[in-house]
BATITOR-843788 format. One record per residue: residue in three letters; x, z, y of N, C-alpha, C in turn. Coordinates in steps of 0.05 Angstrom, whole numbers, padded with zeros to 5 digits, always signed. Layout:
N
ALAXZYXZYXZY...
END
This chain:
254
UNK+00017+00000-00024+00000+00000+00000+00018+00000+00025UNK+00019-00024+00038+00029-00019+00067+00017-00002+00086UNK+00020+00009+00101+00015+00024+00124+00032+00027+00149UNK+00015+00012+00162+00026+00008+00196+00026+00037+00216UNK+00033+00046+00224+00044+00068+00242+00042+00045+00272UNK+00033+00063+00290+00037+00066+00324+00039+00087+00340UNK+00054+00099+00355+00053+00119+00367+00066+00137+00354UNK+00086+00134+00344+00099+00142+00330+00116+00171+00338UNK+00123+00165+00364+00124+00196+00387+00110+00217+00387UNK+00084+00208+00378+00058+00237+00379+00062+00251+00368UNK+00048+00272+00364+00047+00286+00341+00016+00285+00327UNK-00005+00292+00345-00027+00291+00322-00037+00262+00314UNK-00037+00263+00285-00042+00241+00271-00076+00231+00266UNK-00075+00200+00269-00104+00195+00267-00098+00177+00242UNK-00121+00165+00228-00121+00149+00199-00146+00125+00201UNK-00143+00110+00212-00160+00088+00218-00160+00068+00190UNK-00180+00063+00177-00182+00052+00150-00205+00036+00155UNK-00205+00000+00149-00219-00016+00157-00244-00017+00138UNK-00260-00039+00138-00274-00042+00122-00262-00070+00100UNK-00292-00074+00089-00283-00102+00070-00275-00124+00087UNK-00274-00146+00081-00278-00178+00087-00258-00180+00115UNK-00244-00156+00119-00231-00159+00140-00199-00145+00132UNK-00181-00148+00151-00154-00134+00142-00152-00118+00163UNK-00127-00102+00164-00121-00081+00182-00121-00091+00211UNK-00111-00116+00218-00114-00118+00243-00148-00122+00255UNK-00164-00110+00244-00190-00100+00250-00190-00084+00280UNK-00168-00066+00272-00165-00049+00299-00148-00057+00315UNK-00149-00081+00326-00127-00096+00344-00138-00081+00373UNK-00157-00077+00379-00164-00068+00406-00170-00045+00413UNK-00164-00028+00382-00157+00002+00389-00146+00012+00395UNK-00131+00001+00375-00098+00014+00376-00084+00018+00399UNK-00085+00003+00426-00065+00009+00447-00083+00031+00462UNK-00112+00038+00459-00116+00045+00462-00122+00083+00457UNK-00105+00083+00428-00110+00107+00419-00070+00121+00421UNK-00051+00098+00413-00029+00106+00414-00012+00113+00432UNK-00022+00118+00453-00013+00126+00468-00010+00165+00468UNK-00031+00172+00450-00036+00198+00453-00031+00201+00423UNK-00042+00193+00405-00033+00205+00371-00011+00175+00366UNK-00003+00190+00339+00007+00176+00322-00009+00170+00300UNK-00011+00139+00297-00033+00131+00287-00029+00110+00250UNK-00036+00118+00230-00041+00109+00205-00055+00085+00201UNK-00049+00065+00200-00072+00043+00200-00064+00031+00161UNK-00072+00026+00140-00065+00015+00119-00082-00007+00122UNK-00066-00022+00102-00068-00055+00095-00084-00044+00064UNK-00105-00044+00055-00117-00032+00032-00113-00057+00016UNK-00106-00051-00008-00099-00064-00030-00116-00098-00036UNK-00106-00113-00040-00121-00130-00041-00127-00153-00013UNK-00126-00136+00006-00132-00139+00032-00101-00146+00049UNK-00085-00148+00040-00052-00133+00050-00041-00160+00049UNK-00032-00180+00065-00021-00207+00074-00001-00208+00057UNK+00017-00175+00059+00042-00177+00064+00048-00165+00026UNK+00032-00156+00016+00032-00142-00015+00008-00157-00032UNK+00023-00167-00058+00005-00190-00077-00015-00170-00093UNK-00038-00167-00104-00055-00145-00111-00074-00144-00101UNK-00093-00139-00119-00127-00134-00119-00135-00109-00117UNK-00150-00103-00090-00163-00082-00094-00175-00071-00117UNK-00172-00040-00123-00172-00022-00143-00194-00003-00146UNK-00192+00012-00125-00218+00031-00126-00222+00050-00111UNK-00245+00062-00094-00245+00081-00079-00238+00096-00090UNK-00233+00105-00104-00214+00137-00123-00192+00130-00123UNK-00179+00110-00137-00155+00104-00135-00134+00108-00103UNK-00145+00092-00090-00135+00084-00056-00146+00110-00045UNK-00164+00126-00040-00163+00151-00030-00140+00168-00031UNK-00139+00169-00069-00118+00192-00078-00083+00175-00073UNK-00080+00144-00064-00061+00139-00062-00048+00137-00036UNK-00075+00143-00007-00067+00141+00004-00060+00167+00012UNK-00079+00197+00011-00071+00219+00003-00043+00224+00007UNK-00025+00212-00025-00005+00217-00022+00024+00202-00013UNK+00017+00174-00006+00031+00172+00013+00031+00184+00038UNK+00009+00198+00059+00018+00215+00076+00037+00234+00073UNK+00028+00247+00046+00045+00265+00047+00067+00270+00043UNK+00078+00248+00026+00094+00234+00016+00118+00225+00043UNK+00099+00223+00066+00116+00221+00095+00111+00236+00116UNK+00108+00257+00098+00112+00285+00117+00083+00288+00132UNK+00063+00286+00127+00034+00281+00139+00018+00304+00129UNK+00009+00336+00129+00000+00343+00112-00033+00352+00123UNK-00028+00338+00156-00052+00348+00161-00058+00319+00196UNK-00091+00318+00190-00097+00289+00194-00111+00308+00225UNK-00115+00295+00248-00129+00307+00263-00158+00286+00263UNK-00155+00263+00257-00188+00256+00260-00181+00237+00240UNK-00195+00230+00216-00195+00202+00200-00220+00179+00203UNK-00217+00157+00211-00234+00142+00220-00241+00114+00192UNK-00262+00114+00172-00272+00093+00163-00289+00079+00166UNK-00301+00053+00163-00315+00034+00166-00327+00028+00142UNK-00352+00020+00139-00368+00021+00112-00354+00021+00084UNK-00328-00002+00079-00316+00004+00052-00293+00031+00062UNK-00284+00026+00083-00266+00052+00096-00277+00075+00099UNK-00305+00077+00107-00320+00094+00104-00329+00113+00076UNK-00326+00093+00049-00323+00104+00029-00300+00119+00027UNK-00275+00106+00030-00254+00116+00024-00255+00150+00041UNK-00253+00153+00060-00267+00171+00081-00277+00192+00066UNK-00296+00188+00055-00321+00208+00041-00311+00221+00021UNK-00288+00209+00001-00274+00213-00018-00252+00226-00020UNK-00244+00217+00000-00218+00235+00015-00224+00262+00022UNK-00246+00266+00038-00258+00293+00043-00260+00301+00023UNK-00277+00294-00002-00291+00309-00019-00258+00317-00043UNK-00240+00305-00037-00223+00302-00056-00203+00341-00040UNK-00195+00337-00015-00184+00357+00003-00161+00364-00011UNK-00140+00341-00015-00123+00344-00021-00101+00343+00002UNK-00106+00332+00032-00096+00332+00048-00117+00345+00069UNK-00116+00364+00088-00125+00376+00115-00134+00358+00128UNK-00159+00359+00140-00168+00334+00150-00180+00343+00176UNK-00182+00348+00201-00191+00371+00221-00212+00355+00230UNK-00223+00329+00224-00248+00315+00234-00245+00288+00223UNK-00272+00286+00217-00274+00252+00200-00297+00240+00219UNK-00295+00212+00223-00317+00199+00218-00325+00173+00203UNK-00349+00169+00197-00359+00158+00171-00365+00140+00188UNK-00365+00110+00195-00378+00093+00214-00394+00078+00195UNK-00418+00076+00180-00432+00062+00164-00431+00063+00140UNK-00409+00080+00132-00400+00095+00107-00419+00079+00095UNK-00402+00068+00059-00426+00067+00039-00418+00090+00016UNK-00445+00095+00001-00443+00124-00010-00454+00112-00034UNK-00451+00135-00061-00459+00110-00086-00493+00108-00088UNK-00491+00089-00103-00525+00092-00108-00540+00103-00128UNK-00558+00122-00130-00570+00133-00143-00581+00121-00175UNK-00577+00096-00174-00588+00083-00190-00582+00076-00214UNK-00598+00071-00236-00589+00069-00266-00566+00052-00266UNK-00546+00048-00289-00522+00027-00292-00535-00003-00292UNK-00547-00005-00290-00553-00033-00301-00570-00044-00278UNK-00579-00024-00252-00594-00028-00223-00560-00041-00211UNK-00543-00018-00209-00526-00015-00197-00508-00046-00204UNK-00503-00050-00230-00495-00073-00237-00513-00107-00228UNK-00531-00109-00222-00545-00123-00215-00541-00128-00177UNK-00543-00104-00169-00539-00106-00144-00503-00119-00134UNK-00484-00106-00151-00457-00116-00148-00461-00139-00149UNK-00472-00160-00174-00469-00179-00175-00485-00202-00154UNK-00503-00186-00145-00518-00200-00127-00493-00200-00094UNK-00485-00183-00095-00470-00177-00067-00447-00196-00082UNK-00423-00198-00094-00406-00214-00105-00411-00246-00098UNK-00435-00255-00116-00439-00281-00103-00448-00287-00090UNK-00469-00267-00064-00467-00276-00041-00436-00279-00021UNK-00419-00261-00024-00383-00263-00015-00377-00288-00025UNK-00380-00295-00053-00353-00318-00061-00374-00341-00059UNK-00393-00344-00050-00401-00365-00039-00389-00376-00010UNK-00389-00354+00003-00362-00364+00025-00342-00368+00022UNK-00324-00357-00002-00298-00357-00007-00298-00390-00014UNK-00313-00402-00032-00315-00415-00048-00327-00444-00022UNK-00348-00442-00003-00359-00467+00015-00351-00461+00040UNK-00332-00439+00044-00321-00438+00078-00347-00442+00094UNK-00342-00436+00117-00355-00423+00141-00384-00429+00146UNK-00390-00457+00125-00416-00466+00137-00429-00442+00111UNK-00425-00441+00087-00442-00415+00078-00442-00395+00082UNK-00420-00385+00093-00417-00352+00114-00440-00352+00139UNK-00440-00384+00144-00458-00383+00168-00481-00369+00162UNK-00497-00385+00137-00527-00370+00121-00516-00331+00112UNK-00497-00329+00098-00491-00308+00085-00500-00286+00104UNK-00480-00289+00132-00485-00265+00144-00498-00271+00175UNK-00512-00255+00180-00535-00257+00207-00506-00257+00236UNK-00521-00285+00246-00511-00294+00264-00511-00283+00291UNK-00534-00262+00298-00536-00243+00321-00510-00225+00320UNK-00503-00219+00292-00476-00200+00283-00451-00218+00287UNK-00448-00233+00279-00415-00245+00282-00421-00270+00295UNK-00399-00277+00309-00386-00294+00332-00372-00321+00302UNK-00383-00343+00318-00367-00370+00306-00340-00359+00303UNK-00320-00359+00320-00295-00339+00313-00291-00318+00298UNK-00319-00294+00300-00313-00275+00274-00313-00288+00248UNK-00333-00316+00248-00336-00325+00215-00315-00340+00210UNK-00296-00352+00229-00270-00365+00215-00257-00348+00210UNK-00256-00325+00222-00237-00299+00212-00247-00299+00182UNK-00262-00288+00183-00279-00274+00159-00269-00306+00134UNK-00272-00322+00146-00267-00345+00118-00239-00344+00118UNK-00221-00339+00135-00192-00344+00130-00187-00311+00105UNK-00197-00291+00119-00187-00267+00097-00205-00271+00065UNK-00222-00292+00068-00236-00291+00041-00214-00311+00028UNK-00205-00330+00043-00191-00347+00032-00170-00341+00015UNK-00152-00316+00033-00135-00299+00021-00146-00285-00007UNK-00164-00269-00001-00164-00250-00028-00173-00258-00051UNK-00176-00246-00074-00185-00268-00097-00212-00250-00109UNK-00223-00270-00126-00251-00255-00137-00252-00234-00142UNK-00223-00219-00155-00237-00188-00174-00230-00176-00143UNK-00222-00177-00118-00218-00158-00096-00257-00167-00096UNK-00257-00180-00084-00288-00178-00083-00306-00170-00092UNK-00305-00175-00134-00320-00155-00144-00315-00131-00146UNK-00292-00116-00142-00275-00098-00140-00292-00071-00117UNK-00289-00086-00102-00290-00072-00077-00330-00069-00071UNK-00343-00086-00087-00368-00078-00079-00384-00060-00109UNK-00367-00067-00128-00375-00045-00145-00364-00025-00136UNK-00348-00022-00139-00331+00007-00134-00340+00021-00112UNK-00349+00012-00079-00357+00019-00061-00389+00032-00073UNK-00408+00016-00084-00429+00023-00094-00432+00049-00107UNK-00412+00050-00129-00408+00065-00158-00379+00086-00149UNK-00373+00090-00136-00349+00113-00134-00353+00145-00145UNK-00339+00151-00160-00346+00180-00168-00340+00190-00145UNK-00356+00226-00150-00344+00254-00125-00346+00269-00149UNK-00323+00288-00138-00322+00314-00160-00342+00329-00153UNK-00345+00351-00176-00367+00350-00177-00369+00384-00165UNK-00342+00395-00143-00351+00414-00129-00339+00409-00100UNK-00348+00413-00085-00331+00403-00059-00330+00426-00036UNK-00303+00424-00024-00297+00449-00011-00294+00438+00021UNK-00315+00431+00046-00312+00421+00055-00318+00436+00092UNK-00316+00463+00084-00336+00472+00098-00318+00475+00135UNK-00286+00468+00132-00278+00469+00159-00267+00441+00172UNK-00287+00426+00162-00279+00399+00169-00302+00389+00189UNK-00296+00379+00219-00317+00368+00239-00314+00337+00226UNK-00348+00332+00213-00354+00305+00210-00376+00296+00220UNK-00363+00273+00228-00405+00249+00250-00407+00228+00226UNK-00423+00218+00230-00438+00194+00204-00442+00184+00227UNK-00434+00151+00246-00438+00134+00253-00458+00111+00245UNK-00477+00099+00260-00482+00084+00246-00498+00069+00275UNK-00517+00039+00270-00523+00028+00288-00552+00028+00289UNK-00562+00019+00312-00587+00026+00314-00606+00005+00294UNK-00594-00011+00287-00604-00050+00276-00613-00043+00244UNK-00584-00022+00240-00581-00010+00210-00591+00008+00200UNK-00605+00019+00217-00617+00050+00215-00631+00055+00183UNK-00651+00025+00180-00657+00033+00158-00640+00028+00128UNK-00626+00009+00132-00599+00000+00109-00590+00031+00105UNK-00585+00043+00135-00570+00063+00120-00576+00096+00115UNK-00606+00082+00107-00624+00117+00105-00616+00125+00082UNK-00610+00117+00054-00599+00123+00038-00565+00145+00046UNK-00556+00128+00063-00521+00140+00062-00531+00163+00080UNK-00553+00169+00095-00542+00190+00113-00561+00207+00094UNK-00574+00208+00073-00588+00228+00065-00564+00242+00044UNK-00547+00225+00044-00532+00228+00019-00506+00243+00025UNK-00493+00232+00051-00479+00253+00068-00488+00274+00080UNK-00521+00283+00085-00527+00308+00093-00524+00317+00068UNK-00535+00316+00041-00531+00332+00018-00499+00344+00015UNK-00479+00326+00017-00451+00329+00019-00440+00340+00028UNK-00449+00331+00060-00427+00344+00074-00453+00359+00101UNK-00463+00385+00091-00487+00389+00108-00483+00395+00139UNK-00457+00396+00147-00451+00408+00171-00435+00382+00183UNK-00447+00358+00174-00447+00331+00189-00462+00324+00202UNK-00455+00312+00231-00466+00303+00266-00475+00281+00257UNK-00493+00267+00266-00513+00236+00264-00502+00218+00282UNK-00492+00200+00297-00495+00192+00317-00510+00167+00313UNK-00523+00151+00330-00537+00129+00332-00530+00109+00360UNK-00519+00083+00344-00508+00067+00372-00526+00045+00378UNK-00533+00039+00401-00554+00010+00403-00533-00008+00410UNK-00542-00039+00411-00536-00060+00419-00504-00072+00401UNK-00500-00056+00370-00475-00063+00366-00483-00069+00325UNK-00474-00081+00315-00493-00094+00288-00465-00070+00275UNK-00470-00078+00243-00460-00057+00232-00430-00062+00234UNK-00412-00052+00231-00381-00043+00240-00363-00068+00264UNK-00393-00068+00282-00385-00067+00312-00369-00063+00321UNK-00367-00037+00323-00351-00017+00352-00327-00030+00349UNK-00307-00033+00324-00274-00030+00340-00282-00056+00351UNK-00292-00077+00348-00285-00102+00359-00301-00112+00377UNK-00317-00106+00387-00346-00102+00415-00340-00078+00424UNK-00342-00051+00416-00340-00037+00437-00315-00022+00430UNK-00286-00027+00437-00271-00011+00420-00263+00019+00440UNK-00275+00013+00470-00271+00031+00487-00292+00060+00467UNK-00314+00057+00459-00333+00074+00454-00318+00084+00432UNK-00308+00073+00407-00293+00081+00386-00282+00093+00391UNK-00258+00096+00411-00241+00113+00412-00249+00146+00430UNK-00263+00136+00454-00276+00159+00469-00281+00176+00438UNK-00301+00172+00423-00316+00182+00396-00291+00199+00380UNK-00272+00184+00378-00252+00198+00363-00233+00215+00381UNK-00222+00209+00403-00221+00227+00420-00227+00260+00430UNK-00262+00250+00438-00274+00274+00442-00277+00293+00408UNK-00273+00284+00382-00269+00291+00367-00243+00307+00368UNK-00221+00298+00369-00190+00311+00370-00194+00336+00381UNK-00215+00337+00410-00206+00357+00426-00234+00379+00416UNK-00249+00370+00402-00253+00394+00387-00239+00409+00373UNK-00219+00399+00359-00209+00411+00333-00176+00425+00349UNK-00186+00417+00369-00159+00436+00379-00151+00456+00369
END
């Protein structure tokens, strides 16, 4: 797993972890905006990584590996960790795992597993899979149908077809089973950690499932609700609001 560092002067550490269908430079318009004050963790998640050959693995896996690469570089305690719906798993897991100090998370659209029989859950992967490698597979004009056009910019969907271009089928099926289906142990010790569940106003209902599922979890988790931004918006429309968010977070946990 690569992992990019900025701000490398700071001292309190932030952990920005992207979502799918995108790579780390996701947070291109954060970043100058947060390193100036932390020192900041950004990973290239497996599969996803330009620069490293490999298929994404598994929210258990990449949690507990990124875990210990922090620690591994002297990191033993995070002041805010920031995921995005597949990042957002990783996020959730990480917490529930507390193998590293985490003094505030947020979940931006987090996906959480689904309640559902093996064979619901398997049905749904496969349905999400070849809606993805239908873009991988007809470039931009079926990304066009795939994903709602109020949400991404002609420019976001050449993005989005150039990183599909890159990664190969099992990151795809990889990453949306596993996101779906991720284990949590089965006791969790979570009780001095400040966490918000992010999510958008468009999505509210997509993601009534994840926030019922993170109140069960994590019960002493903040709601927030954003208008005018589709689901994992913010770093790249509003990346000023992202960071304020994580910010005013830090200086809680003072």
């Amino acid at each position: 797993m690569t992992v990019h560092e900025f701000g490398k002067e700071n001292d309190n550490a932030i952990v920005l972890i992207h979502p799918s269908l995108v790579m780390w430079d996701y947070f291109e318009y954060v970043i100058p905006l947060l390193a100036d004050t932390y020192h900041l963790y950004v990973p290239a998640l497996p599969g996803y990584d330009k620069d490293n050959t490999g298929d994404f693995t598994s929210v258990e896996q990449i949690a507990d590996e990124l875990s210990g690469w922090l620690m591994n570089h002297g990191v033993y305690e995070i002041k805010c960790i920031y995921g995005c719906s597949m990042g957002g798993s990783i996020v959730t897991r990480m917490l529930a795992d507390s193998k590293i100090r985490i003094c505030s998370a947020v979940i931006d659209g987090g996906i959480t597993p689904y309640p559902f029989p093996f064979i619901v859950t398997r049905m749904i992967a496969i349905r999400d899979f070849l809606m993805i490698y239908s873009g991988k597979a007809g470039g931009i004009k079926l990304l066009e149908k795939a994903f709602s056009t109020d949400e991404y910019s002609e420019e976001d969907l050449k993005y989005i077809a150039g990183v599909l271009k890159m990664i190969s089928a099992r990151t795809i099926w990889r990453t949306f089973e596993s996101c779906n289906n991720y284990s949590m142990p089965g006791r969790i010790n979570n009780a001095g950690n400040s966490i918000e569940y992010w999510y958008s106003s468009s999505e509210k209902k997509a993601r009534k499932r994840d926030i019922n599922y993170i109140k069960k979890y994590f019960p002493q988790t903040c709601f927030r609700e954003f208008d005018n931004v589709g689901h994992a918006g913010l770093a790249t429309l509003h990346p000023e609001i992202l960071t304020e968010g994580i910010a005013k977070l830090c200086e809680k946990t003072k």
